[in-house]
C-alpha positions, 0 to 999 in steps of 0.5 A: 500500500502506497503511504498516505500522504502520497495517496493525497497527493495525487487525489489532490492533484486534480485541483490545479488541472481543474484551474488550468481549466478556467483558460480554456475557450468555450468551444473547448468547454463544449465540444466532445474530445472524441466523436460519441464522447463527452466534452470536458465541461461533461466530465468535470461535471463527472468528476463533481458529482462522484466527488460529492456522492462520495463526499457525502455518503462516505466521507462525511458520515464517517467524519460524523461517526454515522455508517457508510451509505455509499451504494452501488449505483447505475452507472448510466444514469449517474452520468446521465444526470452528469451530463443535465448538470453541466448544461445548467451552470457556468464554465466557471462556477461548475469548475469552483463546484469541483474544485471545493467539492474536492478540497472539502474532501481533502480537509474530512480526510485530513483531519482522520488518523491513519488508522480511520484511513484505513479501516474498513467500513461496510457501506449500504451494500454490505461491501467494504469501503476504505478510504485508503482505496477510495483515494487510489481508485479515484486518483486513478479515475482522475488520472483517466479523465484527465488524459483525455482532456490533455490529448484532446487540448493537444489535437485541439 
């Protein structure tokens, strides 16, 4: 297992790629980084509402002392109500939402010991939640949409 402190790290990284995200043109905002993908005003709006529906249904009950309540999700529709998101707010004020979505992650987080870090929870399926995991599955998660953000600013 990777140390902590670089597990946050990279979960934290996301922050300044999401400012980098302010420069860009509205055409850059809006247009899908591949025929049938999304754009990367959709995937911020993504990245948002995952952190917010684990922000709220893990991380903030575990900070309140309440039972995990992270479910599995239909995947589909999640991102679907993504997508309608994204359409209703500003280029600015959606990357402000993602970017103080994270950081009140990070300060929850912050504030546990290692060993709340690591523990393992039961979530509202009866399966395990670590935060420790979480960390590394959504770094990587980031890490795979901000990929294809940076190739499509390449080939833009």
């Amino acid at each position: 297992m990777k140390p902590i402190s670089e597990q946050m790290n990279k979960f934290q990284s996301l922050i300044p790629f999401l400012e980098s995200l302010r420069s860009i043109s509205q055409e850059q905002w809006t247009t899908p980084i591949k025929t049938g993908k999304w754009s990367t005003r959709d995937i911020v709006a993504h990245l948002l509402l995952w952190d917010r529906y684990f922000g709220t249904e893990a991380i903030s009950k575990i900070a309140a002392g309440d039972p995990v309540t992270v479910k599995h999700l239909d995947f589909d529709a999640f991102n679907k109500n993504a997508l309608d998101y994204a359409l209703t707010i500003g280029h600015n004020e959606l990357i402000d939402q993602a970017i103080a979505e994270r950081e009140l992650i990070i300060r929850q987080i912050e504030q546990f010991s290692d060993k709340v870090v690591i523990h393992e929870y039961i979530d509202g399926d009866g399966n395990v939640f670590c935060i420790s995991n979480y960390l590394v599955d959504f770094a990587d998660h980031d890490s795979h949409h901000r990929g294809q953000i940076e190739l499509f600013m390449k080939e833009f």
